[in-house]
Kinemage of the C-alpha trace (Angstrom):
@kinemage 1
@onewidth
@group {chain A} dominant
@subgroup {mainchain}
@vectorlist {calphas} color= white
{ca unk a 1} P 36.343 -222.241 -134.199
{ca unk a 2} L 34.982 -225.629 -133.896
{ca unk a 3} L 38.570 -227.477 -132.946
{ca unk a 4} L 38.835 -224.621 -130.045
{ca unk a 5} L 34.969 -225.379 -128.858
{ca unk a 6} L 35.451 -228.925 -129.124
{ca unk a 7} L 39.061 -229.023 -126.886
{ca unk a 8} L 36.652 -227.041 -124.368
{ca unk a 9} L 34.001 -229.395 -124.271
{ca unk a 10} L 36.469 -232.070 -123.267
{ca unk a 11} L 37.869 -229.977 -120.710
{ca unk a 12} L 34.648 -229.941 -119.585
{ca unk a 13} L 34.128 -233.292 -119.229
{ca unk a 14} L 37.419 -234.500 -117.605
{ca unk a 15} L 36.773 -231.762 -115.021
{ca unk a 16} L 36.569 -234.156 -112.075
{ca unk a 17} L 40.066 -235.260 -113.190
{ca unk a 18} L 41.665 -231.917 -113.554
{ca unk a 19} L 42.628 -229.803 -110.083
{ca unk a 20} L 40.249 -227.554 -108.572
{ca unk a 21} L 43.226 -224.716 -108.449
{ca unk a 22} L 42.296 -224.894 -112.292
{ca unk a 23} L 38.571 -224.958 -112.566
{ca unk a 24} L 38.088 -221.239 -112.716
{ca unk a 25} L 40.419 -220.880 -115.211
{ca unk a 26} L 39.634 -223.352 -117.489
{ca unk a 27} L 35.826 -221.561 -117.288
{ca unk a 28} L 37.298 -218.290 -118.118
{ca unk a 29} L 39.309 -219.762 -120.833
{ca unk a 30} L 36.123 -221.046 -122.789
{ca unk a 31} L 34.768 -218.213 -122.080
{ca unk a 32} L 37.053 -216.171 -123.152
{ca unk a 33} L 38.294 -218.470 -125.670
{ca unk a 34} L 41.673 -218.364 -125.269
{ca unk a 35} L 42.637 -220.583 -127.818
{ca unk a 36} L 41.231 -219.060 -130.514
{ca unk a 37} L 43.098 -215.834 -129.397
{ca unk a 38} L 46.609 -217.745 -130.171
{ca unk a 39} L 45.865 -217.801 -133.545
{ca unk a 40} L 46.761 -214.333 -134.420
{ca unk a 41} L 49.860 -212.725 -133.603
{ca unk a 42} L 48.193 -209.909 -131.571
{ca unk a 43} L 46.936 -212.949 -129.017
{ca unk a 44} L 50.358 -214.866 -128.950
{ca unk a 45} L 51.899 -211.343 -127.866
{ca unk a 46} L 49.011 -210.398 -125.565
{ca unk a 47} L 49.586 -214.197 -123.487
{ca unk a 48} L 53.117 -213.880 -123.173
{ca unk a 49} L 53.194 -210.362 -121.621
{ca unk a 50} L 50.761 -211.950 -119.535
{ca unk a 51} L 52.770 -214.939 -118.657
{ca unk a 52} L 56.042 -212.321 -117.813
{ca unk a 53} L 53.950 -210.262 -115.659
{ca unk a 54} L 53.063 -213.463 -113.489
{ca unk a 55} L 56.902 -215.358 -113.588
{ca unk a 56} L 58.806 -214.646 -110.522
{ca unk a 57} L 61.622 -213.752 -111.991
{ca unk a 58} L 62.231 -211.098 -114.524
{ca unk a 59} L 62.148 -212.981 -118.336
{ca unk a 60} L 61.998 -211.804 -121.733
{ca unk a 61} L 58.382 -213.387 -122.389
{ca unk a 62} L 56.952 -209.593 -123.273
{ca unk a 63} L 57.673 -208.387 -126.578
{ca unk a 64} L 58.771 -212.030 -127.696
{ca unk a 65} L 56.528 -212.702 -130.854
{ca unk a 66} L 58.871 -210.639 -132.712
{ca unk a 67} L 61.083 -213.805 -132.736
{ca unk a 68} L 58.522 -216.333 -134.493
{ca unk a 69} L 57.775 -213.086 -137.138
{ca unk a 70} L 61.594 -213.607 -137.601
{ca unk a 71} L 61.431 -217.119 -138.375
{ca unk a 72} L 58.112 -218.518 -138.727
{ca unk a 73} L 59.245 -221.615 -140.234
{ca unk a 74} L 61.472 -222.456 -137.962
{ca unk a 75} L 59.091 -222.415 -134.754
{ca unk a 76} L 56.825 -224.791 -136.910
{ca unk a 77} L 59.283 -227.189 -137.431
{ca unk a 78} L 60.278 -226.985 -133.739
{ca unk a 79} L 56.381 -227.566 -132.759
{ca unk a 80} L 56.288 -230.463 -135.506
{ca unk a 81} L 59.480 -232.312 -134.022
{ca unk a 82} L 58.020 -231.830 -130.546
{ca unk a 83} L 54.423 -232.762 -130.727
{ca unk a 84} L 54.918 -236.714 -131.011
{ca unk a 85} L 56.801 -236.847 -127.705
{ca unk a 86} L 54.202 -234.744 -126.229
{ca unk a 87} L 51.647 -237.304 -127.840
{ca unk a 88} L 53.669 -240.588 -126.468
{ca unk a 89} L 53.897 -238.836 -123.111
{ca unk a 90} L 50.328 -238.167 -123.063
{ca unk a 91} L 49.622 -241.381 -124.087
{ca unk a 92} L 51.719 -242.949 -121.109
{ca unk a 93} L 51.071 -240.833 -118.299
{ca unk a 94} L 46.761 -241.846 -119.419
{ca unk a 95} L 47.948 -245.435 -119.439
{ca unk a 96} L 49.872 -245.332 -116.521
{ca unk a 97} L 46.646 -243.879 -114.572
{ca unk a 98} L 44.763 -246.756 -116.142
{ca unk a 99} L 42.609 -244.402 -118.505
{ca unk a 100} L 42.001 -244.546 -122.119
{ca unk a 101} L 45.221 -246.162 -123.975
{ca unk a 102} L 46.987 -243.916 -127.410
{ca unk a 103} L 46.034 -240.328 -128.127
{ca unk a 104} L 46.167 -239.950 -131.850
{ca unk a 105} L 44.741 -237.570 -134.361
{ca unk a 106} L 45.876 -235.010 -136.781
């Protein structure tokens, strides 16, 4: 999908400013294109019974997509009241490492 090769290319080009612990993975998830897989249901399930397997503690991250097919809606709203603070708090943790000012866009 062009929005998913286009968030990779600017992965790729902050690279310097991102930590080496994530270099590798940020290769393999281009490669791999991991964020085209979250578009389906199948690839939201697959990451998070990845994600349990890795947490230290025992969680209920496997099997958990059954809860957005419950209430689709409802995750979507949550997602559209949270991405503005995670837009101002993008925005200010760029400015305060005197970068680019406002991230915007759809």
């Amino acid at each position: 999908a062009p929005y998913c090769a286009g968030v990779y290319r600017q992965l790729a080009a902050r690279r310097a400013d991102l930590p080496a612990s994530a270099h590798l993975a940020l290769e393999r998830m281009a490669r791999e294109d991991w964020l085209g897989s979250y578009a389906g249901l199948e690839g939201i399930a697959d990451v998070l019974a990845r994600m349990g397997r890795r947490a230290r503690q025992p969680n209920p991250l496997a099997g958990a997509e059954v809860e957005f097919v419950a209430d689709p809606a409802g995750f979507a709203q949550d997602f559209a009241d949270w991405l503005p603070d995670a837009r101002r708090f993008v925005a200010e943790w760029l400015d305060g490492r005197g970068r680019i000012g406002p991230v915007g866009g759809a």
